[in-house]
mmCIF file of the N, C-alpha and C atoms, coordinates in Angstrom:
data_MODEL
# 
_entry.id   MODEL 
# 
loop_
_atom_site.group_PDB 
_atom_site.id 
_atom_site.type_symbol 
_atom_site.label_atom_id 
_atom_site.label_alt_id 
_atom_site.label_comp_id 
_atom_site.label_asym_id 
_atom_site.label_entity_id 
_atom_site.label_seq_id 
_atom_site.pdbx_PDB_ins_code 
_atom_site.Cartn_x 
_atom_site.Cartn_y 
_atom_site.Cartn_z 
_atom_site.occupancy 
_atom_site.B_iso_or_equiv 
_atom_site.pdbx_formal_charge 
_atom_site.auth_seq_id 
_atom_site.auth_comp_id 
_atom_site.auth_asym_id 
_atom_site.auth_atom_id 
_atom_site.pdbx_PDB_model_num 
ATOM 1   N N  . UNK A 1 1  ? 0.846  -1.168  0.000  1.00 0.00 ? 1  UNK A N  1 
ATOM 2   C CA . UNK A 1 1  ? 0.000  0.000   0.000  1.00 0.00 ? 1  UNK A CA 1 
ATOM 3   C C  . UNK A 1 1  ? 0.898  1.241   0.000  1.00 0.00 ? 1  UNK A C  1 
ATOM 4   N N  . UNK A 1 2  ? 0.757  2.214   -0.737 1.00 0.00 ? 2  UNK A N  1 
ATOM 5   C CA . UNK A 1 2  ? 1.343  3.311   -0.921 1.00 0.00 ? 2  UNK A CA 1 
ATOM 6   C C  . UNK A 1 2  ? 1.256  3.928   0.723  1.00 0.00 ? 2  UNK A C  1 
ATOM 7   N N  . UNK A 1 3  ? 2.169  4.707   1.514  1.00 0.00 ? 3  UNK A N  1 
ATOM 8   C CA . UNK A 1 3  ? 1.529  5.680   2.018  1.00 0.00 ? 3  UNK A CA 1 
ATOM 9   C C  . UNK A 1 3  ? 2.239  6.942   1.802  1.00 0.00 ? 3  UNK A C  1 
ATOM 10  N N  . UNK A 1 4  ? 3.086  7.390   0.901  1.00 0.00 ? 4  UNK A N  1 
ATOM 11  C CA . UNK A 1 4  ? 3.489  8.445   0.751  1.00 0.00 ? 4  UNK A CA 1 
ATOM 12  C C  . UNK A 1 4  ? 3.369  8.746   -0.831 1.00 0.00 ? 4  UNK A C  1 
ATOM 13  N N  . UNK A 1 5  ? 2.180  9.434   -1.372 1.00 0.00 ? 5  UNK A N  1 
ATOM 14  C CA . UNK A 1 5  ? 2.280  9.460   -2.333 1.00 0.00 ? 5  UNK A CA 1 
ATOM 15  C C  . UNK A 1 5  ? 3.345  10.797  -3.368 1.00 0.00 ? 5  UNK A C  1 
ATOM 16  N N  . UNK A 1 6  ? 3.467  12.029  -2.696 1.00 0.00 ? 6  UNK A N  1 
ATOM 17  C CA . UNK A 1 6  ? 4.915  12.384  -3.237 1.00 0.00 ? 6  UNK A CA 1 
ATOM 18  C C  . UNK A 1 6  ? 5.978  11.612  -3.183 1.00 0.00 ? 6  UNK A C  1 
ATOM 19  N N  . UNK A 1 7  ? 6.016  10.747  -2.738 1.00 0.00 ? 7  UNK A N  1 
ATOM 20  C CA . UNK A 1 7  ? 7.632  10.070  -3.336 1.00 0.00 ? 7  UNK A CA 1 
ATOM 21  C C  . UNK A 1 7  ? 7.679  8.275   -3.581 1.00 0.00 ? 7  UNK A C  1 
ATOM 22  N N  . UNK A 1 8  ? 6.304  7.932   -3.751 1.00 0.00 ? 8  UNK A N  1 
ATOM 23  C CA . UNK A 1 8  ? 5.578  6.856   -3.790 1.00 0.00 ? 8  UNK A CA 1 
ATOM 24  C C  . UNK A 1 8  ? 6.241  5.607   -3.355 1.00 0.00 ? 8  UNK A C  1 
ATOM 25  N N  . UNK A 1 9  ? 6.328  5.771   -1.448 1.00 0.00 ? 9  UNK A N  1 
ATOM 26  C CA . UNK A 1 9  ? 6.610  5.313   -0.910 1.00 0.00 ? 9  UNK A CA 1 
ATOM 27  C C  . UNK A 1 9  ? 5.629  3.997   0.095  1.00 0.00 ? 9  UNK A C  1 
ATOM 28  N N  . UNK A 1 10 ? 6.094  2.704   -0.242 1.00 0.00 ? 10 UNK A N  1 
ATOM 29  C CA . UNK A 1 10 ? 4.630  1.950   0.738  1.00 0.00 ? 10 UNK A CA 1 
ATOM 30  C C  . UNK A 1 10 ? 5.296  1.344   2.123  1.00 0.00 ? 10 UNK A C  1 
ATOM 31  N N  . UNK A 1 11 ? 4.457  0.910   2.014  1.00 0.00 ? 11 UNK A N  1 
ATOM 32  C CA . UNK A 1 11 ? 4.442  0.350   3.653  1.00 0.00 ? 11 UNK A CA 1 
ATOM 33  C C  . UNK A 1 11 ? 5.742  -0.322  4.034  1.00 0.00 ? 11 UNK A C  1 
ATOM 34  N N  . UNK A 1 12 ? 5.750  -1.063  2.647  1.00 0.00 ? 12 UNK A N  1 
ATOM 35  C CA . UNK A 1 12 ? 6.557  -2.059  2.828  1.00 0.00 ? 12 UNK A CA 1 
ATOM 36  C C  . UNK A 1 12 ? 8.578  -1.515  2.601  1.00 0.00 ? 12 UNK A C  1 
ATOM 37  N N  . UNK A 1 13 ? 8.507  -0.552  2.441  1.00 0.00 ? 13 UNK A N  1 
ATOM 38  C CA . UNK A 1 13 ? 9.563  0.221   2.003  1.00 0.00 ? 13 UNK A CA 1 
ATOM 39  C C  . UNK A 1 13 ? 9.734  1.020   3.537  1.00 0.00 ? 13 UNK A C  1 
ATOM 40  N N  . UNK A 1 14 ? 8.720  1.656   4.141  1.00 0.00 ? 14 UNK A N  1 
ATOM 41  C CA . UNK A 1 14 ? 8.641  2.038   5.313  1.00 0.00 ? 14 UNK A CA 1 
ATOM 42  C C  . UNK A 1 14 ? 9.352  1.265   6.502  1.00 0.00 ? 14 UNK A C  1 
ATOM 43  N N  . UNK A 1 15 ? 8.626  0.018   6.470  1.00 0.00 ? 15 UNK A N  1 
ATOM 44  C CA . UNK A 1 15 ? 9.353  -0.925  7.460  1.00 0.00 ? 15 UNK A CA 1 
ATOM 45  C C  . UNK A 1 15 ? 10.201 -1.199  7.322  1.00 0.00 ? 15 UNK A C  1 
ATOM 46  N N  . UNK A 1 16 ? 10.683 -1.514  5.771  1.00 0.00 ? 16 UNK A N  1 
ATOM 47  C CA . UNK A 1 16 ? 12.433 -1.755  5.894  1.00 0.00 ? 16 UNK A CA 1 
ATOM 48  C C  . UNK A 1 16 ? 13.004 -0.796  6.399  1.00 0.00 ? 16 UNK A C  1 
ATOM 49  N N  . UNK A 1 17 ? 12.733 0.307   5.971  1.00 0.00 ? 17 UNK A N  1 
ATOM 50  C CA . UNK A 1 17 ? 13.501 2.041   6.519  1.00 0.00 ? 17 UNK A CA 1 
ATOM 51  C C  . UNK A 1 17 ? 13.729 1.521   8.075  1.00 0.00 ? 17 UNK A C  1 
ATOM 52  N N  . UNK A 1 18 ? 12.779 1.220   8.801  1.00 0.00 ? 18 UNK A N  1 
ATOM 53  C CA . UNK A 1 18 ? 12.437 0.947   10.091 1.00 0.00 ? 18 UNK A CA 1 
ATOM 54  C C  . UNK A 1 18 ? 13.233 -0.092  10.810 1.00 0.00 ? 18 UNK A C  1 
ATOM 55  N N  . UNK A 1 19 ? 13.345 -1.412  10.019 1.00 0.00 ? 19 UNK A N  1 
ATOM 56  C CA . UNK A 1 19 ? 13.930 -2.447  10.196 1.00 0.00 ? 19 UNK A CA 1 
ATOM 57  C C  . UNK A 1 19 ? 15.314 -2.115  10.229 1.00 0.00 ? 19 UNK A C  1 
ATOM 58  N N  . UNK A 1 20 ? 15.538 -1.438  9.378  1.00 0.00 ? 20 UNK A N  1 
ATOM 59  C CA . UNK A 1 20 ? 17.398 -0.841  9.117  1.00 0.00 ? 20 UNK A CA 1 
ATOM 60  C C  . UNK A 1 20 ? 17.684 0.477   9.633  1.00 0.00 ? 20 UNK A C  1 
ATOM 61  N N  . UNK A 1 21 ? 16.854 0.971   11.118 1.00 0.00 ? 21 UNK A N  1 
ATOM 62  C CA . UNK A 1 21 ? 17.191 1.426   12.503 1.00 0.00 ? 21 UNK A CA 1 
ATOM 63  C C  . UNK A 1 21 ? 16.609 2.864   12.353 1.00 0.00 ? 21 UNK A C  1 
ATOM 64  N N  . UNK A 1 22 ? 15.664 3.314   11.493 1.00 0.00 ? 22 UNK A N  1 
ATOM 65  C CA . UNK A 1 22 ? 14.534 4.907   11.270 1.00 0.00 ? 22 UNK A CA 1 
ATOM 66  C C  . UNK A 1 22 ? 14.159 4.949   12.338 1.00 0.00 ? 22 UNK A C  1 
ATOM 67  N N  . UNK A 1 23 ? 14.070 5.639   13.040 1.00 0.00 ? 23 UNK A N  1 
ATOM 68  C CA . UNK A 1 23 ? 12.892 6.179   14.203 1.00 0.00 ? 23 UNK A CA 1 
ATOM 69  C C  . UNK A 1 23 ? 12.452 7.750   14.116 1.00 0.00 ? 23 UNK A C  1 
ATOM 70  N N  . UNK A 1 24 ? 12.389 7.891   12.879 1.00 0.00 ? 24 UNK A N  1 
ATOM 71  C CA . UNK A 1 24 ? 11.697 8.638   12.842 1.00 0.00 ? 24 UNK A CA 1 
ATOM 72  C C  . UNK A 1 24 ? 10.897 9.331   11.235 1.00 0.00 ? 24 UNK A C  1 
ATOM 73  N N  . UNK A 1 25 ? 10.030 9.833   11.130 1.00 0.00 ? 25 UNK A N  1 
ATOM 74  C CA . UNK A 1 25 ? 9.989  10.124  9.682  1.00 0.00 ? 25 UNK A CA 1 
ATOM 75  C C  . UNK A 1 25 ? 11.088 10.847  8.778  1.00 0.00 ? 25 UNK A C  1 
ATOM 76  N N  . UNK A 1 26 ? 11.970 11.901  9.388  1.00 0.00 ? 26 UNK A N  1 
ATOM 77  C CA . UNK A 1 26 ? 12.600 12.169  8.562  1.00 0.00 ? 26 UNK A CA 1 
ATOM 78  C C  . UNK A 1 26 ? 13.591 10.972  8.216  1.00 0.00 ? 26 UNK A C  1 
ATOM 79  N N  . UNK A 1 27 ? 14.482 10.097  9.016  1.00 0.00 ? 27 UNK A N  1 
ATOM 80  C CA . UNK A 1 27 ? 15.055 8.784   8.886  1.00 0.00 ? 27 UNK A CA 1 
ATOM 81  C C  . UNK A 1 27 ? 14.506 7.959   8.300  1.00 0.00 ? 27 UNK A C  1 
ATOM 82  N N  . UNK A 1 28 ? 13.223 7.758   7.633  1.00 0.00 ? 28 UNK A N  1 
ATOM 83  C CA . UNK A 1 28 ? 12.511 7.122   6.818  1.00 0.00 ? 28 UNK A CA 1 
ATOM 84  C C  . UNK A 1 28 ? 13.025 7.582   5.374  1.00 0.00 ? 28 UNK A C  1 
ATOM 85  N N  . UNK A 1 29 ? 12.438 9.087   5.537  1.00 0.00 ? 29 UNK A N  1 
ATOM 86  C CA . UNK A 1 29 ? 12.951 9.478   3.942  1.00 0.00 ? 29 UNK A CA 1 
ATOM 87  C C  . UNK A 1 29 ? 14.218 9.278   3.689  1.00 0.00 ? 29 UNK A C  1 
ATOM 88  N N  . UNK A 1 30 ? 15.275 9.360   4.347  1.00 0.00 ? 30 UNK A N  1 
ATOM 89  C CA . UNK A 1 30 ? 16.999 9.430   4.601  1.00 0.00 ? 30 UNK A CA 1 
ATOM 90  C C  . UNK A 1 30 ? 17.464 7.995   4.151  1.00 0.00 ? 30 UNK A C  1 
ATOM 91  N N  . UNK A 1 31 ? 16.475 6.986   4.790  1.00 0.00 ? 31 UNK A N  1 
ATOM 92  C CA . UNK A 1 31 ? 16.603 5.697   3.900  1.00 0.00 ? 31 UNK A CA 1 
ATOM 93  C C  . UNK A 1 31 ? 16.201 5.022   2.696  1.00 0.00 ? 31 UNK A C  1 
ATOM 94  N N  . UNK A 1 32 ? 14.971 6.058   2.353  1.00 0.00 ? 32 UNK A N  1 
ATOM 95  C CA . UNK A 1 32 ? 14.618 5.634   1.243  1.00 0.00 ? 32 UNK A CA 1 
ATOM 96  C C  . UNK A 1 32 ? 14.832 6.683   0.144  1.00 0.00 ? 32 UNK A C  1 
ATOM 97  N N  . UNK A 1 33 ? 16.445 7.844   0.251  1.00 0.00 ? 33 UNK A N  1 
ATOM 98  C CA . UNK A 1 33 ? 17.019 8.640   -0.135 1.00 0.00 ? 33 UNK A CA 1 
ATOM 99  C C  . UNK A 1 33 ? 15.448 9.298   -1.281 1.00 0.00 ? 33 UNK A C  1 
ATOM 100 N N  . UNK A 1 34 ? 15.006 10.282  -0.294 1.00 0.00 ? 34 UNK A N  1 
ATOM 101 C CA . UNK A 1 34 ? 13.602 11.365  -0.666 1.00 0.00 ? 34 UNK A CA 1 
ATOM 102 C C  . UNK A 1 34 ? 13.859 12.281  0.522  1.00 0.00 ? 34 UNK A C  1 
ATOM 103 N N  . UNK A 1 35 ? 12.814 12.876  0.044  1.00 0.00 ? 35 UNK A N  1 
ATOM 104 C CA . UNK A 1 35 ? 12.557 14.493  1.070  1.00 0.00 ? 35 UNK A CA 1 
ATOM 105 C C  . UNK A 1 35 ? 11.022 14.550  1.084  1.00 0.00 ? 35 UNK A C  1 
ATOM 106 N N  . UNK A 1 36 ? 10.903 15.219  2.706  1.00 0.00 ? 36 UNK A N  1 
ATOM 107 C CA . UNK A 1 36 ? 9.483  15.244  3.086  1.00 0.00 ? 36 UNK A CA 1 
ATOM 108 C C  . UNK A 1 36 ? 8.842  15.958  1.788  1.00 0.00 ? 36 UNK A C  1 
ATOM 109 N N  . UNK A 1 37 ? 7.291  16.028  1.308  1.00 0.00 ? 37 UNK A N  1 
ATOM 110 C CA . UNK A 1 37 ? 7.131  17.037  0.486  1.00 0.00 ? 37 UNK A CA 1 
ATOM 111 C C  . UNK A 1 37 ? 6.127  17.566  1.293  1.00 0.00 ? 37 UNK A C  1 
ATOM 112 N N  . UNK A 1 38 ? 4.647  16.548  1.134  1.00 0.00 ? 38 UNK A N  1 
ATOM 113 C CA . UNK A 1 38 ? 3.669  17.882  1.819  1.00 0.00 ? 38 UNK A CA 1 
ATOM 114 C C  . UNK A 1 38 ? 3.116  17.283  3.087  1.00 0.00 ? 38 UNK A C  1 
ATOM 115 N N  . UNK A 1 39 ? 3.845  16.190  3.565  1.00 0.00 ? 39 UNK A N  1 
ATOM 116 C CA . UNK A 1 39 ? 3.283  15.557  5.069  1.00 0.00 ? 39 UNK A CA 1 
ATOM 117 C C  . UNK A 1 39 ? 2.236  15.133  5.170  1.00 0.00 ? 39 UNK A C  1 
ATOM 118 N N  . UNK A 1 40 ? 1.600  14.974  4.642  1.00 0.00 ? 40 UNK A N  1 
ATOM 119 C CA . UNK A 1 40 ? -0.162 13.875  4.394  1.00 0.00 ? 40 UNK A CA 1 
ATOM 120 C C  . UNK A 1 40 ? 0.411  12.571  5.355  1.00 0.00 ? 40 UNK A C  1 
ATOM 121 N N  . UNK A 1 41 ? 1.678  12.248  4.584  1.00 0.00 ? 41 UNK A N  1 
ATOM 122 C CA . UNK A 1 41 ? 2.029  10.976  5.055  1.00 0.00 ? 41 UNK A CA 1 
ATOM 123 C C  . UNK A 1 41 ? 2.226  10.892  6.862  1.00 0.00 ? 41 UNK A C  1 
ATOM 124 N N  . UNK A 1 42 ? 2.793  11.580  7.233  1.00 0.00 ? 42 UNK A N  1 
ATOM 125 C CA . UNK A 1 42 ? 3.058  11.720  8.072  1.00 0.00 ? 42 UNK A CA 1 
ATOM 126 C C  . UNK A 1 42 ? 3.291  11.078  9.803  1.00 0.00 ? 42 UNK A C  1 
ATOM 127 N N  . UNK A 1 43 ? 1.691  11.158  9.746  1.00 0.00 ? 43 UNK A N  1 
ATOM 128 C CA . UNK A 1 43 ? 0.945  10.096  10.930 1.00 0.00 ? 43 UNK A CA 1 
ATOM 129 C C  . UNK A 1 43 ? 0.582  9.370   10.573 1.00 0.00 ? 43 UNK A C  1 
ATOM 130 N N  . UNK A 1 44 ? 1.006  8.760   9.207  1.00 0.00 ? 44 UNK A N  1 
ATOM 131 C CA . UNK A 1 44 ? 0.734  7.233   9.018  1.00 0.00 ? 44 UNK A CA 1 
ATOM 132 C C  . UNK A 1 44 ? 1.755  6.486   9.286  1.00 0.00 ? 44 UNK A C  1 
ATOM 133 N N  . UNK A 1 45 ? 2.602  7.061   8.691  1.00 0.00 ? 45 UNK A N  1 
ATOM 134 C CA . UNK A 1 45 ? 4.698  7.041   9.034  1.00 0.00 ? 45 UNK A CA 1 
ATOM 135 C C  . UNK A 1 45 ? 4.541  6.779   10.916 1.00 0.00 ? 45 UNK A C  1 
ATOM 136 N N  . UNK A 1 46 ? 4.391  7.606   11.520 1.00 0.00 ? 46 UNK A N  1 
ATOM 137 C CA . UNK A 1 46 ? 4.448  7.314   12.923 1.00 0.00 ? 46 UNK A CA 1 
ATOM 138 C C  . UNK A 1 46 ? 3.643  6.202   13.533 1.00 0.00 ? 46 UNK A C  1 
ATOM 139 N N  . UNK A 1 47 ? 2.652  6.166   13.080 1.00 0.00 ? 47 UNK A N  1 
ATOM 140 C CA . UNK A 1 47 ? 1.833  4.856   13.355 1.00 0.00 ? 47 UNK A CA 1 
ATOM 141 C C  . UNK A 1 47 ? 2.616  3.662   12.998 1.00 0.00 ? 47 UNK A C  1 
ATOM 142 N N  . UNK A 1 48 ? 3.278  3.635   11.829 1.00 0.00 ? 48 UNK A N  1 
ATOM 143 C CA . UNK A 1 48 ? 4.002  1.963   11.158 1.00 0.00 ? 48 UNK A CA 1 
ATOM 144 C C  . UNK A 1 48 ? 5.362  2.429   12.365 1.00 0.00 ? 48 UNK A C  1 
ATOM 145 N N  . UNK A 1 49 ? 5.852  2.927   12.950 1.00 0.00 ? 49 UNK A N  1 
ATOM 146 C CA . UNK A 1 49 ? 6.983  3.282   13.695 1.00 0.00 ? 49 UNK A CA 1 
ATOM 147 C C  . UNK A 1 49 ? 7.042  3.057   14.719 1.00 0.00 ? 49 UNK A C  1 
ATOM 148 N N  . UNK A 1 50 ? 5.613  3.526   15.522 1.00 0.00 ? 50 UNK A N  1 
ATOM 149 C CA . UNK A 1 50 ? 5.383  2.695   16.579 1.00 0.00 ? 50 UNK A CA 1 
ATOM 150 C C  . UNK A 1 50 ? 4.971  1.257   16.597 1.00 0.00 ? 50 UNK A C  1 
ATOM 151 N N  . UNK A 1 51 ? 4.866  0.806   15.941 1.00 0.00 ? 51 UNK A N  1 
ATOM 152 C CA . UNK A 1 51 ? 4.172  -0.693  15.527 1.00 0.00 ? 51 UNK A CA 1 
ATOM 153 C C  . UNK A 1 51 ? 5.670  -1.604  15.267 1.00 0.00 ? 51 UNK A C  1 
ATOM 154 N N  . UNK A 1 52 ? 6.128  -1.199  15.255 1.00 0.00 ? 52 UNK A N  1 
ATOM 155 C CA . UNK A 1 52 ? 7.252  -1.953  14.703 1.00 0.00 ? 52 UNK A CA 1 
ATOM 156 C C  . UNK A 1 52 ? 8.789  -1.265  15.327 1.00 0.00 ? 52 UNK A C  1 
ATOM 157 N N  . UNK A 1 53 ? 9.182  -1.380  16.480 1.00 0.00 ? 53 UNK A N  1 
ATOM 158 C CA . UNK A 1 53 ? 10.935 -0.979  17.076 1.00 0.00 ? 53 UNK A CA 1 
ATOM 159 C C  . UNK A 1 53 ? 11.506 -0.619  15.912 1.00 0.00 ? 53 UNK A C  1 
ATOM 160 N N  . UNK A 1 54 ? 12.207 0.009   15.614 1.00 0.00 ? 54 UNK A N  1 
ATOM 161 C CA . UNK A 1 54 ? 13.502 0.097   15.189 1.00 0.00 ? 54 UNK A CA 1 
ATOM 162 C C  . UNK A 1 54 ? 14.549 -1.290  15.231 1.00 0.00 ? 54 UNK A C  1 
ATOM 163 N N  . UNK A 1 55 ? 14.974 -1.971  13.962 1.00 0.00 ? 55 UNK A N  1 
ATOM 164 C CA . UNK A 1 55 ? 15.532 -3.080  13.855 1.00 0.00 ? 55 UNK A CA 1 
ATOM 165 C C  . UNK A 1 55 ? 15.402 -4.596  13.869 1.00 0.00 ? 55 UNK A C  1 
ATOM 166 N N  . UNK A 1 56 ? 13.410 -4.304  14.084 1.00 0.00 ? 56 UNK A N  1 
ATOM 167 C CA . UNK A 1 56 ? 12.464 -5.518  14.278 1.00 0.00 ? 56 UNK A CA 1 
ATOM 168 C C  . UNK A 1 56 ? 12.527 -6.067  12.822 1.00 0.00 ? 56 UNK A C  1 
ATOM 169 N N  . UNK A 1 57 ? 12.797 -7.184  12.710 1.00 0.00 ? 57 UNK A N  1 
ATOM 170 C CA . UNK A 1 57 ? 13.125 -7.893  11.844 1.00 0.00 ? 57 UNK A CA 1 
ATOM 171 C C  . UNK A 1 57 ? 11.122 -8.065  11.253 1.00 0.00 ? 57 UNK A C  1 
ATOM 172 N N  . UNK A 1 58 ? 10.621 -8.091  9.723  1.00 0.00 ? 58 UNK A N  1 
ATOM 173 C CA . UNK A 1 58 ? 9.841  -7.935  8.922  1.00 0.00 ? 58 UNK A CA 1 
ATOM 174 C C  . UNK A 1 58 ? 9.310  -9.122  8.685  1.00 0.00 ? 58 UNK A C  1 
ATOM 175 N N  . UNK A 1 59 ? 7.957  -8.915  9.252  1.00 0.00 ? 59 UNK A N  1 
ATOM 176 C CA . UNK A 1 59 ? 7.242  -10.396 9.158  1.00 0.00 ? 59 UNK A CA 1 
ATOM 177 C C  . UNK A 1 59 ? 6.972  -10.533 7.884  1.00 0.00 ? 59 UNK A C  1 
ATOM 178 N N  . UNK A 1 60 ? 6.877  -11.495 7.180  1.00 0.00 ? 60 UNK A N  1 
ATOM 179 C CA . UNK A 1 60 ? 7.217  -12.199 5.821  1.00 0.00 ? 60 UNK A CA 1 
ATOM 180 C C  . UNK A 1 60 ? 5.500  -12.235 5.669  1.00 0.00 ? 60 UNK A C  1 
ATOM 181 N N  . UNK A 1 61 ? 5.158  -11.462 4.107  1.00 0.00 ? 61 UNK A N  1 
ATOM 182 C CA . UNK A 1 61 ? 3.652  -11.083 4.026  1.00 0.00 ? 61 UNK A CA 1 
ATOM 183 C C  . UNK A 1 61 ? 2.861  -12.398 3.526  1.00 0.00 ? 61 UNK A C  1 
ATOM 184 N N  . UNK A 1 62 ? 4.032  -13.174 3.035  1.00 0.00 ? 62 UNK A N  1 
ATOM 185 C CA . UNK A 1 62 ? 3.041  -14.671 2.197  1.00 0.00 ? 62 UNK A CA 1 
ATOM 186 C C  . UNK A 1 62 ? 2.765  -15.655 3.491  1.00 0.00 ? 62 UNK A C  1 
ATOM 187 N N  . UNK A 1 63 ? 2.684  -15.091 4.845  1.00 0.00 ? 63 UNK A N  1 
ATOM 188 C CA . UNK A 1 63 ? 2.981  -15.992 5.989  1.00 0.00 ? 63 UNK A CA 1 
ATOM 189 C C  . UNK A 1 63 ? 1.446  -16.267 6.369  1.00 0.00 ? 63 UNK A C  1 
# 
């Protein structure tokens, strides 16, 4: 699922950001080398952030 549509970023790109130590949205974009644009995304970004530590290894989606 998309959740950043300026830099058409999904979920699943998110959590890796996350998995490979983001805690925060701008460290999201920093990993998925983008820049904030208009923050829509935002508190969706913090929601997948809290849901998931920093370095929590990515539950496998065909599971």
């Amino acid at each position: 699922m998309y959740v950043c549509l300026c830099n058409a970023l999904t979920d699943t790109q998110i959590r890796d950001a996350i998995a490979g130590g983001a805690q925060r949205p701008k460290d999201v974009y920093a990993a998925c080398n983008c820049n904030a644009q208009c923050g829509c995304c935002t508190g969706t970004m913090l929601s997948i952030i809290r849901d998931q530590p920093a370095g929590a290894e990515q539950a496998s989606a065909g599971d």
